[in-house]
N, C-alpha and C positions, 0 to 999 in steps of 0.2 A: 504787536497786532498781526504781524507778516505769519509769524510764528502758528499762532491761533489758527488764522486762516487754515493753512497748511496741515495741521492738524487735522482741523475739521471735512478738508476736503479729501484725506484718508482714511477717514474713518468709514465713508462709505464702499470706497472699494477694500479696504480690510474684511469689513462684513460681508462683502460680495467674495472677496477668495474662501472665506471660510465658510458661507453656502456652498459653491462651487463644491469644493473639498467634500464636503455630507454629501451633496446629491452624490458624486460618484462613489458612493464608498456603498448609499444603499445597497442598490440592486445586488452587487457583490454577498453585501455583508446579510441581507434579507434570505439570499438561496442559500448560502452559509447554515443557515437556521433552520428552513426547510429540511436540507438534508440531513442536520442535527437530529430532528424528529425523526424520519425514518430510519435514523441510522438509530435510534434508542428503540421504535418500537419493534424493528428486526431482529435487538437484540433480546429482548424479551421474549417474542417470540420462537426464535432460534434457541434460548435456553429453554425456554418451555417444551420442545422436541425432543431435544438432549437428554432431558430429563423426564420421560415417558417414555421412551427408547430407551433409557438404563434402565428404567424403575423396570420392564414388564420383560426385554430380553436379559438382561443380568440378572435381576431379584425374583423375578416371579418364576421364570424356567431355569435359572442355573441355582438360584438362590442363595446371590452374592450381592450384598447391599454396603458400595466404600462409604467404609464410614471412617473417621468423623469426617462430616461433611464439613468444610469451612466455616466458620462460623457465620462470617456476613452472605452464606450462599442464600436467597430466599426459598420458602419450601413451598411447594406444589402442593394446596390442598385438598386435591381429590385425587391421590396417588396415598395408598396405602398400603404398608407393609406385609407382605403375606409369609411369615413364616413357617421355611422349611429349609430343608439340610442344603449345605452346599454339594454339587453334584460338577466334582472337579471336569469329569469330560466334556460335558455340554460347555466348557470354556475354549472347548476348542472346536466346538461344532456351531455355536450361536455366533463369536465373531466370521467364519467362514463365512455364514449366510450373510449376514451383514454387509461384507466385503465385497460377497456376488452380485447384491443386489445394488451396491454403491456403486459399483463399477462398472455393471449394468445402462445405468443410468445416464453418470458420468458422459462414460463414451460414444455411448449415441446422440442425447441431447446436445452438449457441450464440452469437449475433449479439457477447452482450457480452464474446465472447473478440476482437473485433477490437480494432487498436490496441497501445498500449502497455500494458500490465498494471495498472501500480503505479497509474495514474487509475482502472481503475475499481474498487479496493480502496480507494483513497479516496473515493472517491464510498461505496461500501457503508460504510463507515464511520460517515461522515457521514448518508445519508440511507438507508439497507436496515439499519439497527440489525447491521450487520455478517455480513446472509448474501446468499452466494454460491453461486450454482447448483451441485451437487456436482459434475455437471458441465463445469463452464467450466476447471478445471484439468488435464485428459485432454485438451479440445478446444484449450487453450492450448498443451503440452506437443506435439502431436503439427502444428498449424500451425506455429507458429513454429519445430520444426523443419525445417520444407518451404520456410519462407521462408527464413530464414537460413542456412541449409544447401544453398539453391542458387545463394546471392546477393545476396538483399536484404537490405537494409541496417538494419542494429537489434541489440542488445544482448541479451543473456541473462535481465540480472537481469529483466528485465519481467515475463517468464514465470517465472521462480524466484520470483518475489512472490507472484504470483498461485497460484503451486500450493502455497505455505505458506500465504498468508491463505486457499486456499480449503480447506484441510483444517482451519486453526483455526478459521473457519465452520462445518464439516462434525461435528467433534467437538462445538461448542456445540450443535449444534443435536439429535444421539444424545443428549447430557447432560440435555436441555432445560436447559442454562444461561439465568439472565437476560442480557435482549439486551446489558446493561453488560458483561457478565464475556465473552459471544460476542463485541463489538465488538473488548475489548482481547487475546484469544486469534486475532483475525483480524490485528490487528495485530502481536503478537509473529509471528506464521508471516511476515507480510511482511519482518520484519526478519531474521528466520531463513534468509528466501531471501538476502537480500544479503548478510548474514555469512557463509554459505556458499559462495557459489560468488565471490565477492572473497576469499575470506578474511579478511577483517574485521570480525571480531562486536561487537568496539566500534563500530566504525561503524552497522554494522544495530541497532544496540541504539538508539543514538539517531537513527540515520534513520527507523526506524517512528514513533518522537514527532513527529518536527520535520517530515517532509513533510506530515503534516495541514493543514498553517497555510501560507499567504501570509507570515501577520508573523514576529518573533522569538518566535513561540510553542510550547510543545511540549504534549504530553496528559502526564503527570507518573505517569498509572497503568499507562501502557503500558510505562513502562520497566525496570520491574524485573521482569517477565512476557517482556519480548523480551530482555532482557539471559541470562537463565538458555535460552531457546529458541536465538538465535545463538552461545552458548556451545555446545550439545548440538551442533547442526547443522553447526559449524564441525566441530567433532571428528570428525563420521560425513564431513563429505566431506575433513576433513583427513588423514584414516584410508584412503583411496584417491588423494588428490592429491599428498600430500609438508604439510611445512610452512615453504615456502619463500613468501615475497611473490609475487604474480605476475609481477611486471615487476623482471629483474635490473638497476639502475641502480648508477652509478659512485660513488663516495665523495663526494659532492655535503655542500659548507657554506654557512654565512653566518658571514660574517666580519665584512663590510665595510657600516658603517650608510648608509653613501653608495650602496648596492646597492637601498635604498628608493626609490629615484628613479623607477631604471627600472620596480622592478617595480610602484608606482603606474602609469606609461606602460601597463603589461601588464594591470592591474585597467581600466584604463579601456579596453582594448581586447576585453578580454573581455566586457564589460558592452555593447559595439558589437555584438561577434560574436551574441551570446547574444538580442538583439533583435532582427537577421539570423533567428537560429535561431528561435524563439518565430512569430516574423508569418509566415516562410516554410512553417513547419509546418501552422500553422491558416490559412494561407492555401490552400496546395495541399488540404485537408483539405477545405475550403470547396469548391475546384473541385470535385472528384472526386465532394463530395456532390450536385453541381448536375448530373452527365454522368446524361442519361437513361436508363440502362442497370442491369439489375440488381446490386445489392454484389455478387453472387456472383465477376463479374469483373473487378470495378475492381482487386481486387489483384494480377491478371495485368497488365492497364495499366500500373499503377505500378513494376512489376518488368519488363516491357520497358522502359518509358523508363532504367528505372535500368541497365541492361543497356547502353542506348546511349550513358549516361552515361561508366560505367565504358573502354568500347570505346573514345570519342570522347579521352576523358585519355590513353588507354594510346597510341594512335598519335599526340596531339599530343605528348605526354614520349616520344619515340621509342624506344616499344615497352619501358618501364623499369614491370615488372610492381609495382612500389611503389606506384604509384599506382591501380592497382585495389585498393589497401585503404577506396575511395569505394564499394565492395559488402561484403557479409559484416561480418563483424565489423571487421574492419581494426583490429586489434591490432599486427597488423606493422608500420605507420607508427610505432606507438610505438614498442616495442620498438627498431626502428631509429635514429626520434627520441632515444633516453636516449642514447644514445652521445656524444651532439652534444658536440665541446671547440673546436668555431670552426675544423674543418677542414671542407672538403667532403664531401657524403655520395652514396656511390655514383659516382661519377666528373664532378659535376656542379661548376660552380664554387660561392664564396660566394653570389653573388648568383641565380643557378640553383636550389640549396638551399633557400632562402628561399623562391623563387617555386613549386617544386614541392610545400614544406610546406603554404603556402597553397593552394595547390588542390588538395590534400587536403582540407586545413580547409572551403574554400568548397563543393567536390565533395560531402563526408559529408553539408552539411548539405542539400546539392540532394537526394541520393540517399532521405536519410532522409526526407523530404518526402515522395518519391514512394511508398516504400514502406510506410512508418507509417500515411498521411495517406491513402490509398486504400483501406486497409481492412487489409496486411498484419499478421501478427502479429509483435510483437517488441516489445524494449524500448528506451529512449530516453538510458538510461545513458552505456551502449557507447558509444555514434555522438558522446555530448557529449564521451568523454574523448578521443577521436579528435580533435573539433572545434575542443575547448581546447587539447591536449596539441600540436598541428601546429600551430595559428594562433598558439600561446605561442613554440614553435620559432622560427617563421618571424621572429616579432617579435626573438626571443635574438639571431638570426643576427644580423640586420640591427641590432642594437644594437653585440653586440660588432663588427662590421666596424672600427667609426670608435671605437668606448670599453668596447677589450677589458677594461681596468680596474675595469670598473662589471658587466660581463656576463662572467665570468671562462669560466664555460662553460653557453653557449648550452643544455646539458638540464635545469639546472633549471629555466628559463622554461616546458619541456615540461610539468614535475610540476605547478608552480604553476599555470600557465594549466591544466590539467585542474583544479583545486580552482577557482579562480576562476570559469571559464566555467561550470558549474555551479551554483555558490553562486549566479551572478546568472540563470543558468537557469530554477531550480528550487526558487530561495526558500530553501534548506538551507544558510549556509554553516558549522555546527558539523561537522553530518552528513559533509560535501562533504571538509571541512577533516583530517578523521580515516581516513574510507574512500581518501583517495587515500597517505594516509603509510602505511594499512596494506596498499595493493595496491602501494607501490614498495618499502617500509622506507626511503621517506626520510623519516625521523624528525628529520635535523637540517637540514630545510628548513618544521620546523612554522612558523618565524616569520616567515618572508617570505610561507608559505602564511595564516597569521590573517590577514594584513596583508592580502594581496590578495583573500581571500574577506570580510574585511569591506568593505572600500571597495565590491567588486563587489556586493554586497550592498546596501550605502548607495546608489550610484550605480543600480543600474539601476530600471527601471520597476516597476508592477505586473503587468505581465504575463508569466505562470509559463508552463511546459511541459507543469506539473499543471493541467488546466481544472476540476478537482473540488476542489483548494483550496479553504479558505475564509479571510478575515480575521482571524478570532482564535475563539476558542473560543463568543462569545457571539453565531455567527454561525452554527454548527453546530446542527445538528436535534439532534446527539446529545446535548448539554448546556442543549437549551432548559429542563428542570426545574429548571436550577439557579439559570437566571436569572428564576423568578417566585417563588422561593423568598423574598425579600425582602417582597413584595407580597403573598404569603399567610401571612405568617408572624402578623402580626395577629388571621385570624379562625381560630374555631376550628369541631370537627365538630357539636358539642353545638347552633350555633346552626340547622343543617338540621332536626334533631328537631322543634323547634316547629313546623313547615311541612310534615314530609315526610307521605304519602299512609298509609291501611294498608299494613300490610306483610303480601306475599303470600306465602307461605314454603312447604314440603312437609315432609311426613315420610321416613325413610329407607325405609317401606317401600312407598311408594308405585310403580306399576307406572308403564314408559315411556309408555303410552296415555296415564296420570294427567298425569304430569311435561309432555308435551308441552301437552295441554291449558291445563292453568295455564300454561304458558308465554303461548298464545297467548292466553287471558284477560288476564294481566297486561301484555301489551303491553312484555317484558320479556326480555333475552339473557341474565340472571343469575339466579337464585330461590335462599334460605337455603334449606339442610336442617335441621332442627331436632329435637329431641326430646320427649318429653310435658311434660316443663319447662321449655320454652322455650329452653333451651341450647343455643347453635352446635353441629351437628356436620362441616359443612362447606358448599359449595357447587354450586348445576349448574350447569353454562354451555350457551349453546345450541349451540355447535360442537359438543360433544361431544354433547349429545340426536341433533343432525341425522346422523352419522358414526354412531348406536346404531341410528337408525331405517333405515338402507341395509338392513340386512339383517334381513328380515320375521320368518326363526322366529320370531328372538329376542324380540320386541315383546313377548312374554307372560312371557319370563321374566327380565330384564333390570329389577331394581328403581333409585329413585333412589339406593340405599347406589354401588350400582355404579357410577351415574355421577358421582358426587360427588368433588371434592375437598378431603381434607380438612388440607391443607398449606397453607392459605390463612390469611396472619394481618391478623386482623379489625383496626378502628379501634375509639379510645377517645374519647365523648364530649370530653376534656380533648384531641386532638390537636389540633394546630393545620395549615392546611390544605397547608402546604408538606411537611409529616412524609403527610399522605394520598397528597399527589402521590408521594412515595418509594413509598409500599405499591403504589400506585396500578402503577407501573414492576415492582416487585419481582412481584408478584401475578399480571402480566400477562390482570389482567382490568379490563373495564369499569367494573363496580362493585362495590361492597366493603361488608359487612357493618359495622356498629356493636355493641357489646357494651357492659357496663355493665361490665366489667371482664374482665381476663385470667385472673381465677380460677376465677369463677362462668359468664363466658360467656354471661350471658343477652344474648337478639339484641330491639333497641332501634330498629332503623333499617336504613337502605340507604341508602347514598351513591355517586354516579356522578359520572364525570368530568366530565360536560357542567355539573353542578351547581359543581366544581370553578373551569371556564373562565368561570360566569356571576360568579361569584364575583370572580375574579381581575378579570374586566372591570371589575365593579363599583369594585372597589379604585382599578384605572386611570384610571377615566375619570369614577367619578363613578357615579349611579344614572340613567338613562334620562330625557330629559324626556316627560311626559307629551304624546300628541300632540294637537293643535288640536280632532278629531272627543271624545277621550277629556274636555280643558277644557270644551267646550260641553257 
């Protein structure tokens, strides 16, 4: 009967944990979705630019149309092919303009729109507590379609990242969410863009975790935040695209364990390629920042060279427009690439095949160099699956020639080498390893693809594509509370009390003249509001005094109730100093009030971070020695 009881009298607080549980998970998981939407209908839109800016400065004035297009690319239907000759110069005169007017743009509006995107959403991440200028995703959104859409050479996702992280910035910051809950809301939108416009929101679900980190690290709060975001975003841009893969490839398996061989050969050449890629990127990067000349026009620079690029392949491959897929997006190398079964492509021999693969592969990554690394906008995705996807080819061809048995058909090497060249890119290979099976549907090449993005992984360097990476989590600004949390967890608030100063406080109905004054008496950014019994009833801060006093009428009728906040939760004698550090975050204030309790609220003290760090030192290193003049 005892039994029963007991039973029944849990049941009601089991039901109460698992409300509890839901309500906190909404609000999270509800912006999550939000930004999932925006982050699909941006990308829609953004491809919709992309592709109006190729179709009229590539097709209509140079009259260069890459084809084949992808197959799951959707088509723009009032955009019409206007046939006429190709008109090799103007490939070096239309990406220029392009690049003048991107970079134009760029560097007046928003500087940290140049480059690749997805770096400096990780840099915010990491070290901007996750905000992002509201406008750097309109300035990203409208360059990098100037670039890419005359020419230059770069990827989509870049700026699809960046205008999901910067709307789930943008919403944190209307919210005023804490910077925790902004960081991982900037995060889901970045994975949102990649789920979106790949169509892979498995992939972007755990690409926003796993590009943070250098090692095999992920952020573990980001994912169920971006996973419900790339979920939404897929739908709203799957909802205008189709939901076909992007890239149609041929019935491709693994059959044969002795097929490990080669594609080790492949893992290790990608890891070759990929260090190729990396030095040459921040190497050109490094010129371009040395040319004394304003940013505004280095990215016209880079996008003529890359113009000459393109021009210079196209009449040494005699005039075989495949190979300007080393401009724009160059999807069509792949696309073409999948086909590969160990016959010639395009009228070229075996060994012809091979060598034209490869200079694509080596071409993309000269191209991308010039383009990215000078200031263009764009992203660095694109250009890697290119890079992999034709240096994996070229590798297939040349295997199968002599041990068609072990390389049955030369396009898986394509699919793999894009997972692999990346994985050792750009530090991802789970990410890497998922996003490319759900932009081909080759799903029954995941095992030769683990295979070759682990090794690629294991084998390559430290050095990423990502320069905002960091090492692991304990290397992040964002997670530094976690790691003193150890070393304060010893002392508690109660031992500041004994030491701390009068405490200077106000009443709520004290006048702004009042409120400023005791400010400046107390030599202090924070002051308690209190009431005749000494009871918390909130706090000032002096942002908020300094933002009251702009505007004069008001100085007379503006009391401290009005500037106060009273959503601030105080410390308890008993905290101990790692649980301060939390409020300390949560609170997003300086200093923090002491109470003798949460019921009664009587206010006992004021504690500041700076008290917090002398603390924490203390723990670390010991108490100060006294110096030589203090001994004597």
């Amino acid at each position: 009967m005892s039994d029963a009881k007991d039973v029944s009298s849990r049941i009601p607080r089991v039901l109460s944990l698992g409300r509890d549980r839901f309500r906190a998970q909404i609000r999270p998981m509800g912006l999550a979705a939000v930004v999932g939407v925006v982050a699909g209908v941006g990308a829609i839109f953004f491809y919709v630019a992309t592709r109006v800016v190729e179709h009229y400065a590539l097709g209509v004035v140079c009259g260069y149309y890459p084809e084949p297009h992808p197959g799951g690319e959707p088509t723009v239907s009032f955009l019409h092919v206007v046939d006429h000759p190709l008109v090799p110069c103007l490939l070096i005169l239309v990406p220029t303009v392009g690049g003048l007017l991107s970079g134009l743009i760029v560097f007046h509006y928003a500087p940290e729109a140049e480059g690749h995107g997805t770096d400096s959403a990780i840099d915010a991440y990491h070290n901007r507590n996750g905000y992002i200028r509201p406008r750097v995703p309109i300035v990203k959104i409208i360059s990098s379609a100037l670039t890419l859409g005359s020419g230059g050479s770069g990827g989509r996702e870049g700026p699809i990242a960046q205008i999901g992280a910067g709307f789930g910035s943008l919403l944190g910051n209307l919210l005023k969410l804490r910077p925790s809950e902004r960081r991982v809301l900037m995060a889901a939108g970045m994975g949102a863009g990649i789920g979106a416009i790949f169509r892979a929101p498995l992939a972007g679900t755990i690409f926003a975790a796993e590009v943070m980190y250098a090692s095999p690290e992920f952020e573990p709060e980001v994912i169920l935040p971006a996973g419900i975001a790339s979920v939404v975003s897929y739908c709203v841009y799957g909802a205008f695209s189709g939901w076909e893969p992007l890239f149609n490839i041929p019935d491709l398996k693994f059959t044969n364990p002795w097929e490990l061989g080669p594609y080790t050969l492949l893992a290790v050449f990608m890891v070759l390629l990929s260090m190729l890629y990396t030095r040459s990127f921040y190497g050109m990067k490094g010129v371009f920042d040395r040319i004394p000349i304003k940013h505004h026009f280095k990215p016209a620079i880079g996008a003529l060279l890359t113009g000459l690029v393109g021009c210079g392949l196209y009449f040494l491959f005699k005039e075989n427009k495949l190979v300007l897929a080393v401009m724009a997006f160059g999807y069509s190398s792949l696309e073409a690439s999948m086909t590969l079964d160990g016959q010639p492509l395009m009228g070229f021999s075996v060994a012809g095949t091979a060598v034209l693969l490869m200079a694509i592969s080596l071409g993309k990554i000269l191209t991308t160099g010039l383009t990215i690394g000078s200031g263009g906008s764009g992203g660095i995705f694109g250009p890697s699956m290119v890079v992999g996807g034709c240096g994996g080819g070229a590798l297939g061809m040349a295997i199968h020639s002599f041990a068609p048995h072990l390389v049955p058909h030369p396009a898986s090497f394509v699919i793999v080498g894009m997972a692999g060249f990346f994985a050792a890119a750009a530090k991802t290979p789970f990410s890497t390893l998922i996003i490319v099976s759900e932009m081909t549907g080759g799903y029954s090449l995941l095992l030769p693809s683990l295979w070759v993005c682990t090794l690629s992984f294991i084998f390559s360097d430290k050095m990423s594509i990502y320069q905002s990476q960091v090492e692991g989590r304990s290397m992040s600004l964002a997670h530094r509370g976690a790691f003193v949390r150890q070393v304060l967890a010893g002392v508690r608030v109660s031992q500041f009390l004994e030491s701390s100063k009068a405490i200077v406080s106000l009443r709520a109905s004290d006048s702004l003249a009042n409120v400023m004054a005791r400010l400046r008496e107390a030599n202090e950014v924070v002051l308690p509001v209190i009431d005749a019994s000494n009871r918390l009833l909130g706090v000032v801060n002096l942002e908020e005094v300094h933002l009251a006093s702009q505007s004069p009428e008001l100085t007379s009728l503006v009391l401290a109730v009005d500037l106060m906040r009273s959503d601030v939760h105080p410390l308890l004698p008993e905290f101990t100093l790692d649980r301060a550090q939390e409020l300390f975050v949560e609170n997003d204030l300086p200093r923090l009030p002491i109470v003798d309790s949460l019921d009664s609220r009587k206010l006992v003290g004021m504690i500041g971070r700076f008290e917090v760090a002398s603390a924490y030192l203390q723990r670390l290193h010991g108490p100060a020695e006294p110096s030589t003049a203090a001994r004597n």
